[in-house]
C-alpha positions as CSV (number, residue, x, y, z in Angstrom):
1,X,34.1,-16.4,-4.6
2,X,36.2,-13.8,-6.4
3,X,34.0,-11.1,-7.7
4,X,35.6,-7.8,-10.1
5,X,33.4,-4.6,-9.9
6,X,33.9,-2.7,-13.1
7,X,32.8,0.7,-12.6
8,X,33.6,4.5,-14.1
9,X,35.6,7.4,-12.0
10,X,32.5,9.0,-10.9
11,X,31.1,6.0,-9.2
12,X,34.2,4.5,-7.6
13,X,33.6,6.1,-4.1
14,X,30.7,3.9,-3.5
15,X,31.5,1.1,-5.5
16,X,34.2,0.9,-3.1
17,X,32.2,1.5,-0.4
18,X,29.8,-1.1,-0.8
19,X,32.4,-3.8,-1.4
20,X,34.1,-3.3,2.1
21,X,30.1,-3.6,4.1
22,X,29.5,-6.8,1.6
23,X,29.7,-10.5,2.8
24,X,33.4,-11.5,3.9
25,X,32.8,-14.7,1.9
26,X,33.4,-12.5,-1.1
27,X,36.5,-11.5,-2.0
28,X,35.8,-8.3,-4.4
29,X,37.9,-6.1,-6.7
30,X,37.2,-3.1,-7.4
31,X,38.2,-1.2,-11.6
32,X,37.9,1.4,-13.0
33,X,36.7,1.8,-16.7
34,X,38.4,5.2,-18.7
35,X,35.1,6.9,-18.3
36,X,32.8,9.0,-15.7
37,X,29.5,7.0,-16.0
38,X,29.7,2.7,-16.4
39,X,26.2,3.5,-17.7
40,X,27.6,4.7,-20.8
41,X,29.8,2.0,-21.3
42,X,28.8,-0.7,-24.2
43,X,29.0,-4.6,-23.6
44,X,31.4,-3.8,-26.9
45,X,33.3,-1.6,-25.0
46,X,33.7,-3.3,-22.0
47,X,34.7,-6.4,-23.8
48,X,37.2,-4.0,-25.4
49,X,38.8,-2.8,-22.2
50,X,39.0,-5.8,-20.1
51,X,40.8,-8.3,-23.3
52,X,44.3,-8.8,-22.3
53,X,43.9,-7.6,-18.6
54,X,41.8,-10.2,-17.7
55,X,42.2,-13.7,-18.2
56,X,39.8,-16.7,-17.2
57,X,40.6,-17.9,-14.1
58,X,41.4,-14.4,-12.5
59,X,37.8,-14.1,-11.4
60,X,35.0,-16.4,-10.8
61,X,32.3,-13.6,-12.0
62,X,32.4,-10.3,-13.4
63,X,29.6,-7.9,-12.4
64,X,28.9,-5.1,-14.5
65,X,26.4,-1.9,-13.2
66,X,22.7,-2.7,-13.9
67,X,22.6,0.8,-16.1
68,X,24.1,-0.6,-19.0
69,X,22.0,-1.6,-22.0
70,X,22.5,-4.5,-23.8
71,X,23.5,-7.9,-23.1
72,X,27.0,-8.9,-21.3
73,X,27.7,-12.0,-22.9
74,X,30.0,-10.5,-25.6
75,X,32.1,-9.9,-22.7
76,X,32.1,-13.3,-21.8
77,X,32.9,-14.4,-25.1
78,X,35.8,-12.4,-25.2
79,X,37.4,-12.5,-21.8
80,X,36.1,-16.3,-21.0
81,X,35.0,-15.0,-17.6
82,X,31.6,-15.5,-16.8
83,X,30.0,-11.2,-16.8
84,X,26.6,-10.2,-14.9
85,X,24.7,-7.2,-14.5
86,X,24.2,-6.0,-11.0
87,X,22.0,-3.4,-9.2
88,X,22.0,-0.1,-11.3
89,X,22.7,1.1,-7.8
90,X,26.1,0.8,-6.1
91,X,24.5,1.2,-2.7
92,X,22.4,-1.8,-3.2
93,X,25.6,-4.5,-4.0
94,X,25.9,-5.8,-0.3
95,X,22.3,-6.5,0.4
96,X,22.2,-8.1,-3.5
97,X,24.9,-10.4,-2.1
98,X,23.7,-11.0,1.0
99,X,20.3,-12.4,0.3
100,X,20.9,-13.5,-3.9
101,X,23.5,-16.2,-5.2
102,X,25.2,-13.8,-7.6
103,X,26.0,-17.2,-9.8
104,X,22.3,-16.5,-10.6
105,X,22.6,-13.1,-11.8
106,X,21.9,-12.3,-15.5
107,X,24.1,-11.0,-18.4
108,X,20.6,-9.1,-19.7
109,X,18.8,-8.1,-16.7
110,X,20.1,-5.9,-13.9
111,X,20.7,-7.6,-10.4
112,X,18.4,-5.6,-8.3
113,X,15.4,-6.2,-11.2
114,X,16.0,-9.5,-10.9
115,X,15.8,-9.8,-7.5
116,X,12.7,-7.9,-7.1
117,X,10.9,-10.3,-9.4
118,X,11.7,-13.3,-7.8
119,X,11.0,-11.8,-4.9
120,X,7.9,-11.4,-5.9
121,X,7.0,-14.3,-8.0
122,X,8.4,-16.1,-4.3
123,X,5.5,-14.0,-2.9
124,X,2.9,-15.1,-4.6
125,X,3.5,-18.5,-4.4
126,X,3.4,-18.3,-0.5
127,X,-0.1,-16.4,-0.8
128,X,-1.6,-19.0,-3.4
129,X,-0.1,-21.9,-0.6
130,X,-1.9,-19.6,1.8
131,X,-4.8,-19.6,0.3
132,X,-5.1,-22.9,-0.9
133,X,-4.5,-23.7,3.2
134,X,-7.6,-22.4,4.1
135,X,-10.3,-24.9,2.9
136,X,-8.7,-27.8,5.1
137,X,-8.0,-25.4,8.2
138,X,-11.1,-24.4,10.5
139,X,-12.9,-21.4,8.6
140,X,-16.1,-19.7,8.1
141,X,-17.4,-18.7,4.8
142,X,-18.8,-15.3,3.6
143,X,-20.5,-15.0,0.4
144,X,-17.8,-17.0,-1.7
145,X,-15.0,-16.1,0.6
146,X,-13.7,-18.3,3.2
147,X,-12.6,-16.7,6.2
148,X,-9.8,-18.8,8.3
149,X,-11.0,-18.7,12.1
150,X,-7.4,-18.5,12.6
151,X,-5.5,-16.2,9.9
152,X,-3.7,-15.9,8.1
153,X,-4.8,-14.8,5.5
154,X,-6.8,-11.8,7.1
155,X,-9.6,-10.8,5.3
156,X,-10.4,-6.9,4.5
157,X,-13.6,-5.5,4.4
158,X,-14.0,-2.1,3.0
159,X,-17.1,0.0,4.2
160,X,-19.0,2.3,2.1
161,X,-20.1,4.9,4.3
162,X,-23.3,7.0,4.2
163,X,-24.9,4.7,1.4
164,X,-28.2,6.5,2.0
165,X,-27.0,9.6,0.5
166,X,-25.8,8.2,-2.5
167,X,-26.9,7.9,-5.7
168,X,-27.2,4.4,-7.5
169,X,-24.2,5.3,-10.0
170,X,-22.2,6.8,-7.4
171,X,-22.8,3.8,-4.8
172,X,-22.0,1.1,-7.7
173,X,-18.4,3.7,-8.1
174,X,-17.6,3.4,-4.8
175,X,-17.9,-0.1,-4.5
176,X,-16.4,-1.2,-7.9
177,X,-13.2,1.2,-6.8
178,X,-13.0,-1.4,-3.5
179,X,-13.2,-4.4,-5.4
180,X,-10.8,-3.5,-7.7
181,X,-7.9,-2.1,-4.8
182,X,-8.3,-6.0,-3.6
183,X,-11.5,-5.8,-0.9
184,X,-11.9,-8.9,0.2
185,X,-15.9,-8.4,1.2
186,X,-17.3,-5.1,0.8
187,X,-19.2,-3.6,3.7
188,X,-22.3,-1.4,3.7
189,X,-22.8,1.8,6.1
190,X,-26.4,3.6,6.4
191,X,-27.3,6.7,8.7
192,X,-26.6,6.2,12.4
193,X,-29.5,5.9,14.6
194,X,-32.4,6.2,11.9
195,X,-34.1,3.4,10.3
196,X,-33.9,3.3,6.5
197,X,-35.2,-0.1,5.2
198,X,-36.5,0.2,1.9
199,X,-32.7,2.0,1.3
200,X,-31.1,-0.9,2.8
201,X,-32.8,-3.4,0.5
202,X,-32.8,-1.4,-2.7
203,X,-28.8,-0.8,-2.4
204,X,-28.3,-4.3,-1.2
205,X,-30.3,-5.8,-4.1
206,X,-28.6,-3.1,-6.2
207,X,-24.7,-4.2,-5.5
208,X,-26.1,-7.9,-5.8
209,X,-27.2,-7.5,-9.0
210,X,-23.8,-5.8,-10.6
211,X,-21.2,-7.5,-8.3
212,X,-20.5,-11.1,-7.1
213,X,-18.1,-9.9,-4.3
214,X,-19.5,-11.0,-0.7
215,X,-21.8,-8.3,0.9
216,X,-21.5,-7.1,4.7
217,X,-24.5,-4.5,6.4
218,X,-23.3,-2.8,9.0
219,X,-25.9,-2.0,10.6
220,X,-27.7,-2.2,14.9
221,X,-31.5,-1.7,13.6
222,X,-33.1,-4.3,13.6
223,X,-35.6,-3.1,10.3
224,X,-32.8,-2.5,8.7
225,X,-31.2,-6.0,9.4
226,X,-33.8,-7.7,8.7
227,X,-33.8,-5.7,4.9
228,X,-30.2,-6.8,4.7
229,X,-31.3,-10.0,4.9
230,X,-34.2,-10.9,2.4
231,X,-32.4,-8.8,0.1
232,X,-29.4,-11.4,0.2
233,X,-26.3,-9.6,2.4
234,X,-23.6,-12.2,3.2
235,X,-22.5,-11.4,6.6
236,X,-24.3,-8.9,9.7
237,X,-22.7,-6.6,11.7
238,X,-23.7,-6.0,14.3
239,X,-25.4,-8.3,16.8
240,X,-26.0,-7.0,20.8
241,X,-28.0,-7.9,23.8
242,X,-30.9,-5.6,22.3
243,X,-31.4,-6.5,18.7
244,X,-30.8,-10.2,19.3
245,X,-34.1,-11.1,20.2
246,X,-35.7,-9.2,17.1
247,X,-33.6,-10.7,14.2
248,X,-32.6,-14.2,15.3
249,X,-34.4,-16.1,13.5
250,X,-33.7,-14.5,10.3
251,X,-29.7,-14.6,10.6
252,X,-29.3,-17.7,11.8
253,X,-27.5,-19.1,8.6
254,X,-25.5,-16.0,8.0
255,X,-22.2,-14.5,9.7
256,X,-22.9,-12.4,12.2
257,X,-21.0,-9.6,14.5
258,X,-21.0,-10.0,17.8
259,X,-20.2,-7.0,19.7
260,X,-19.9,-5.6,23.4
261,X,-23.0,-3.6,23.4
262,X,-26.3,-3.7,25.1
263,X,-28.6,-1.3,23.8
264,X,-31.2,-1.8,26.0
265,X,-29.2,-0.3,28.8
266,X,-27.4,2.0,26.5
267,X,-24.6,0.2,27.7
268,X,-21.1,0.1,25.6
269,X,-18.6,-1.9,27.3
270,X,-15.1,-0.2,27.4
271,X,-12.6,-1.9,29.9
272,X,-10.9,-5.3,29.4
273,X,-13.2,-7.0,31.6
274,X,-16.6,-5.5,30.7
275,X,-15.7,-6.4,27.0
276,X,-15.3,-10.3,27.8
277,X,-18.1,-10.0,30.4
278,X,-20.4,-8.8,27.8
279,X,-19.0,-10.6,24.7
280,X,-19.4,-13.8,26.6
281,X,-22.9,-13.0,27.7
282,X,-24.1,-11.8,24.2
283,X,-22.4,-14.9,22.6
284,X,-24.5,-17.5,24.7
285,X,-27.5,-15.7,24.6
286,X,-26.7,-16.1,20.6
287,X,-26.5,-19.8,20.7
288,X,-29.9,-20.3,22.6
289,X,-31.6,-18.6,20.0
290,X,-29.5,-21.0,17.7
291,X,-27.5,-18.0,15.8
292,X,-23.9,-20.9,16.1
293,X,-22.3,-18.6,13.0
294,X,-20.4,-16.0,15.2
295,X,-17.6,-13.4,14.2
296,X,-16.8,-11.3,17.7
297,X,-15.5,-8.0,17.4
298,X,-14.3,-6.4,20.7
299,X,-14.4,-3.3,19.0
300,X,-10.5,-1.7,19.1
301,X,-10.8,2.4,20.8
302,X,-9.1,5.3,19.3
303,X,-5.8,5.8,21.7
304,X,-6.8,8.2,24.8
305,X,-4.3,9.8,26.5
306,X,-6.6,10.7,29.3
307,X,-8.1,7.8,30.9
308,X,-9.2,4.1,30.5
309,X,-10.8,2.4,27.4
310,X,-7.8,3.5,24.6
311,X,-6.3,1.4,22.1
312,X,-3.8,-0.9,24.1
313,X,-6.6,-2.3,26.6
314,X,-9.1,-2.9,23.8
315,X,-6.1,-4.8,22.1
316,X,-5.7,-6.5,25.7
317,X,-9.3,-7.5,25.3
318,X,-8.6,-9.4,21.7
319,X,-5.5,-11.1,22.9
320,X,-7.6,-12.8,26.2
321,X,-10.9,-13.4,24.2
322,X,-8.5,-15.2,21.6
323,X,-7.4,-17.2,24.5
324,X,-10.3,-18.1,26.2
325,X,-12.5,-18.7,23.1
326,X,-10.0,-19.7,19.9
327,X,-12.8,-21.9,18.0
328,X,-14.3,-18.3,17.4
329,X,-13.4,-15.8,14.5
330,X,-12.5,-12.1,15.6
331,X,-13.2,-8.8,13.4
332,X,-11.2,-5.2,13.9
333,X,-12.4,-2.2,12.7
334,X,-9.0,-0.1,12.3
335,X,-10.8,3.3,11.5
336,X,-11.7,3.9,15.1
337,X,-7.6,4.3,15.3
338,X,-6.6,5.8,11.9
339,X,-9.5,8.4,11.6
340,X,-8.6,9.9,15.4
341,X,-4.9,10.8,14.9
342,X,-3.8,13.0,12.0
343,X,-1.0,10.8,11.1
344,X,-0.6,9.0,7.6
345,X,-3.0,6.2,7.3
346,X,-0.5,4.0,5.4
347,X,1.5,3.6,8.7
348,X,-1.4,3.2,11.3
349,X,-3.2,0.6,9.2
350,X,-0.4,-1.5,8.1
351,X,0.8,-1.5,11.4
352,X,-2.7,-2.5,13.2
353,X,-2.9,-5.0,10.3
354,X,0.4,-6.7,11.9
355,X,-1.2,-6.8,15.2
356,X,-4.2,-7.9,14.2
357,X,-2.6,-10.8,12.7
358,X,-0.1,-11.5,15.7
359,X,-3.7,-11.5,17.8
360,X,-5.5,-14.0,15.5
361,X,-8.0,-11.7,14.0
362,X,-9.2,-13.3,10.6
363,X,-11.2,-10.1,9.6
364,X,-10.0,-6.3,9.4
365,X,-12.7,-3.2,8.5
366,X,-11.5,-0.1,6.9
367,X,-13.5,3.0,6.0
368,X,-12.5,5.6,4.0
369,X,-14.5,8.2,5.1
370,X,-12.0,11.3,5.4
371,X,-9.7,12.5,2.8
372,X,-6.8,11.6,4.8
373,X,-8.0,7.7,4.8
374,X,-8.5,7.3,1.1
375,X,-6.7,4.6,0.1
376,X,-7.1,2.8,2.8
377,X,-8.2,-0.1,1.7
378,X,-5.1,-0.8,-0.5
379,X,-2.7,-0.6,2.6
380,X,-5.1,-2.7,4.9
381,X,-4.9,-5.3,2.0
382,X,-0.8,-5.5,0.8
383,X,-0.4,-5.1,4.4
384,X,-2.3,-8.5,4.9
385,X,-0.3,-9.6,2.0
386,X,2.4,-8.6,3.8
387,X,1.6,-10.6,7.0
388,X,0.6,-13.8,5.4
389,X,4.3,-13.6,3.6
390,X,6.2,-13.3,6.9
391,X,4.1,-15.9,8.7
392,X,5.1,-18.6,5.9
393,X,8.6,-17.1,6.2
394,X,8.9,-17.1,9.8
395,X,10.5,-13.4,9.7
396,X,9.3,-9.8,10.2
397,X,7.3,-8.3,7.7
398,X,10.8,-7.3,5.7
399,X,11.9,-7.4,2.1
400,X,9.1,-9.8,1.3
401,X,8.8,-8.3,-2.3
402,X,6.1,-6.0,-1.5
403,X,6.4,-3.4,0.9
404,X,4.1,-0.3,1.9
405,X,6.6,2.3,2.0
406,X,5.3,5.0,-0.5
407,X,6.8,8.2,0.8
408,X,10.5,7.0,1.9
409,X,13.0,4.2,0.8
410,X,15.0,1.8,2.5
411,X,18.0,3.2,1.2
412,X,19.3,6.4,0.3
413,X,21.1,6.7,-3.9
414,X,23.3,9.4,-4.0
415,X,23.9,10.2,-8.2
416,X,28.0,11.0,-8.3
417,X,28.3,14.4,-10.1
418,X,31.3,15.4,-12.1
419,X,32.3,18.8,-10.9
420,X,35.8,19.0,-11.1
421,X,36.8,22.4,-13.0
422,X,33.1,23.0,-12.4
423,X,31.8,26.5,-11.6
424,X,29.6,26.4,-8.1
425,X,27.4,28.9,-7.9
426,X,25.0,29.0,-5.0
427,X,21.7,30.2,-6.0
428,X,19.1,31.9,-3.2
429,X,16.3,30.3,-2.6
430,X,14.0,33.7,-3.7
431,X,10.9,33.2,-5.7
432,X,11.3,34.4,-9.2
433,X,9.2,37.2,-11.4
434,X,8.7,36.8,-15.0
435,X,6.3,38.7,-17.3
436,X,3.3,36.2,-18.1
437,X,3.4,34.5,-21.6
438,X,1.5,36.4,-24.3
439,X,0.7,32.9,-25.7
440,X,-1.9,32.0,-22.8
441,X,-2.0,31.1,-19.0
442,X,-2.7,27.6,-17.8
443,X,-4.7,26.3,-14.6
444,X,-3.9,22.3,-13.5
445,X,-6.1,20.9,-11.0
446,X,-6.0,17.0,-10.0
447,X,-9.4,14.9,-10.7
448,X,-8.4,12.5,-8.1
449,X,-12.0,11.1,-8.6
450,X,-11.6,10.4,-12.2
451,X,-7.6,9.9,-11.6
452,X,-6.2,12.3,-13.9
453,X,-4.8,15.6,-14.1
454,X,-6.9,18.5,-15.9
455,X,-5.3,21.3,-17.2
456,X,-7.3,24.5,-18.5
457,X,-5.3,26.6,-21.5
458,X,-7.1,29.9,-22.1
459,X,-5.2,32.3,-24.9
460,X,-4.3,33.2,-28.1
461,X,-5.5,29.2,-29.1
462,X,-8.8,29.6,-27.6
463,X,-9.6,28.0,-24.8
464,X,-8.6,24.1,-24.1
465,X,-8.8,21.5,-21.4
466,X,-6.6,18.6,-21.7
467,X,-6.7,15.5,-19.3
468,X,-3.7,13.1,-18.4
469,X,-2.0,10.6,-15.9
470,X,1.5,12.2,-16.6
471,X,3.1,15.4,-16.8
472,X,4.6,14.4,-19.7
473,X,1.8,13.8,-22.2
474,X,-0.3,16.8,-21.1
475,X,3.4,18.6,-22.2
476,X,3.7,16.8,-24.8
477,X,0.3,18.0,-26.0
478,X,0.5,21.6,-25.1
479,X,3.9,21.6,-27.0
480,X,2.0,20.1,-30.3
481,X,-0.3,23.1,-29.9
482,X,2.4,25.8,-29.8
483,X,0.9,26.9,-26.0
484,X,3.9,28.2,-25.4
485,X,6.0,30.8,-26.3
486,X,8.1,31.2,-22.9
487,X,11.2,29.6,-22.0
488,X,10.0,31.0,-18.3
489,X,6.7,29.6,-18.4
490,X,8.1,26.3,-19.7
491,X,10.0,25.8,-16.8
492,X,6.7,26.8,-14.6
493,X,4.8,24.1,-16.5
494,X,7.5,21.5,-16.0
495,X,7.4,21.8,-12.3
496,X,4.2,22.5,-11.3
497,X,2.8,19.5,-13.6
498,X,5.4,17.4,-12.2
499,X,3.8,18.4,-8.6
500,X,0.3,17.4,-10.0
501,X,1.7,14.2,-11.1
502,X,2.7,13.0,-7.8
503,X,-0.3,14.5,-6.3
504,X,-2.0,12.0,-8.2
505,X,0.1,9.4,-7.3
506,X,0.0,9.7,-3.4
507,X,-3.3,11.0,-2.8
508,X,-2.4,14.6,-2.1
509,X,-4.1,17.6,-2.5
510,X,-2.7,19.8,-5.5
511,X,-2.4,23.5,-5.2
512,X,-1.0,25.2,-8.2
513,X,2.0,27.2,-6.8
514,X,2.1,25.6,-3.1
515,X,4.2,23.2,-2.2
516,X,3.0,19.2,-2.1
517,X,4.7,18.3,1.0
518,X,5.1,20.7,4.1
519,X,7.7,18.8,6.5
520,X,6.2,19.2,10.3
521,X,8.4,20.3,13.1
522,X,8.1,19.5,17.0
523,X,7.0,22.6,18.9
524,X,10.2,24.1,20.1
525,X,10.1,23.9,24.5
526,X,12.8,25.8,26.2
527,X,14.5,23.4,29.1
């Protein structure tokens, strides 16, 4: 196919440069419109400039950058060559025509937007197909969710920690906020080691009563299972040699946990073979007291460095128990890994989420219990997405039209400047001093608990606060009010609301004045 890239001067570098790394079966042509920026370019004037240098039949397609507004088909009209709109990037031509018929491309919509939402569209029909797999595959069911025994789809449960502590308006928050990011079943955490079963029941009954989601307790006391229970949970965690006996005959229709531990012996099994030893045991002493409903859960370590037990043997002991026993559902908690290494969460649980899936584990637990976890139970969720998708592809979890990456892209766009005749002036990185603005100082914090940004004006308009999602409308406001009387303090607005913006975004803590992002450097060790 013969394929002419109209672009401006500023732009031709990469224009250029993506033509040479795209498909050989394309034979490209690269030409330059009389202007810096395509962008600016009207279909009008593009139909102006190509009549009488192009004819039809020089060209099989026309593509146009994805920047410019308006539709193409004048040009078509004019020049009798069929004229698309590709990515408003240059950079991402080759990969457009590697994986996209470009006879489907669109004289309205850029290439790249295009792409992206059939891409997705593609997506969701794998995860409906998924989904709609699951009822004639073996599964178990939890409240009104059914749980494949082997995934995908993996189910998420999100954990509300410390539920004891909380307040009825604050519990119903925290769980209504983990329905909403995509929680599959919603999992509830009491005090560690201390029974507390009129709490259990009353938050139990409590979520019930306002939410139809399916309802896990996570919980080793027996009182308290028992609570769980005649208050209507969906699913128990977690079932040992030492409770078994006391709480059998009341979860014998629900889901239940299985895990390595014998409490009577204070005895938690850590190496590969102590987990299956134990697992096994606690399984069959299960089924005599006719509890046949089993999830295991071999109960993934934190990594340690220093001796036996970390993350790669307990994932040694999910590979062989999924070998040995594949009629049985398997649970991983991820948080024993993400909460013990000050590393991003978004990578750690997307990434145990993959291996999770690749070891036939139909149920994954998050807890967002630090700061640095928040948001965990989005990632553990598109990152399940993500898995389902490139099982029913049959590729790597790759440009499946959802993606986790929230801090980098997969490619780099440069913006070509026009600085020919251009003064360069290189400007020290100093900080500035400016006298403070006799209209009023402002202080910007970030709710992230109510998700917006707050920003306190106190001066010659009285005193103000204003709440927002964007920098630009709390701007917008404080410019309606006349806040301002600084073109210094402006600027200081503009950035330092722009920082709260993203702050809001990501998750971040806001500082006013310090930097959002501090880049971390390796320890320098002389050799």
């Amino acid at each position: 196919m013969k394929i002419l890239l109209l672009t401006g001067r500023l732009a031709e570098p990469k224009v250029r440069d993506a033509a040479r790394a795209c498909p050989s079966s394309y034979d490209l042509e690269v030409l330059v419109m009389p202007l810096d920026v395509a962008a600016l370019a009207t279909p009008r004037s593009i139909a102006s400039f190509l009549k009488g240098r192009i004819h039809p039949g020089d060209y099989d397609l026309i593509m146009v950058s994805g920047a410019v507004e308006g539709s193409l088909k004048i040009v078509e009209e004019v020049v009798g060559v069929r004229t698309v709109k590709g990515p408003k990037h240059a950079v991402d031509i080759p990969l457009l025509l590697s994986v996209s018929d470009p006879q489907r491309f669109s004289s309205d919509v850029p290439a790249d937007l295009l792409l992206e939402r059939e891409m997705r569209e593609s997506a969701k029909r794998m995860l409906l197909e998924a989904e709609a797999s699951v009822s004639s595959r073996p599964h178990i069911t939890v409240g009104g969710s059914l749980v494949p025994v082997e995934p995908p789809p993996i189910r998420v449960i999100s954990e509300v920690t410390g539920v004891h502590l909380l307040a009825e308006d604050e519990l119903l928050k925290a769980v209504g906020r983990r329905i909403d990011e995509g929680a599959d079943i919603i999992g509830l955490g009491f005090e560690a080691g201390a029974a507390n079963p009129e709490k259990v029941e009353a938050a139990v009954r409590l979520v019930k009563r306002e939410y139809d989601s399916p309802l896990a307790l996570d919980s080793i006391i027996p009182s308290e299972i028992v609570a769980g229970v005649d208050a209507g949970v969906d699913m128990i965690m977690s079932l040992e040699a030492g409770n078994m006996s006391k709480v059998a005959s009341k979860v014998q229709g629900l889901p239940v946990v299985v895990i390595p531990y014998d409490s009577r012996r204070g005895f938690f099994a850590r190496t590969v073979e102590d987990k299956l030893r134990l697992l096994e045991a606690n399984i069959e002493r299960a089924y005599r007291m006719n509890v046949r409903n089993i999830v295991v859960d071999p109960v993934l370590a934190p990594v340690n460095l220093g001796g036996a037990g970390g993350t790669f043997e307990s994932l040694t002991a999910y590979r062989l128990f999924k070998q040995r026993r594949p009629e049985i559902p398997m649970l991983m908690g991820l948080c024993n890994v993400a909460e013990f290494m000050d590393v991003d969460s978004v990578g750690v649980n997307a990434l145990l989420t993959m291996l999770a899936a690749e070891l036939g584990v139909s149920m994954v637990l998050v807890v967002e219990k630090s700061v640095k976890a928040a948001g965990s139970t989005t990632e553990a969720v598109i990152a399940s997405q993500m898995a389902t998708i490139a099982w029913k592809r049959k590729t790597p979890p790759k440009d499946l039209g959802l993606s986790l990456l929230l801090l980098k892209d997969k490619r780099r766009v440069d913006m070509p400047l026009d600085v020919e005749g251009a003064e360069v002036v290189e400007v020290k990185d100093k900080p500035a001093r400016y006298p403070p603005d006799p209209s009023g100082v402002f202080t910007i914090r970030v709710n992230h608990e109510e998700k917006v940004i707050e920003v306190l004006y106190k001066g010659v308009k009285g005193k103000t606060l204003m709440k927002g999602k964007t920098a630009s409308s709390i701007y917008g406001e404080i410019l309606r009010r006349g806040m301002v009387s600084m073109l210094s303090h402006a600027f200081y607005l503009g950035v330092e609301l722009g920082k709260a913006e993203e702050a809001l975004r990501t998750g971040k803590s806001y500082i006013q004045e310090e930097s959002l992002f501090k880049p971390e450097k390796p320890i320098n060790i002389p050799r």
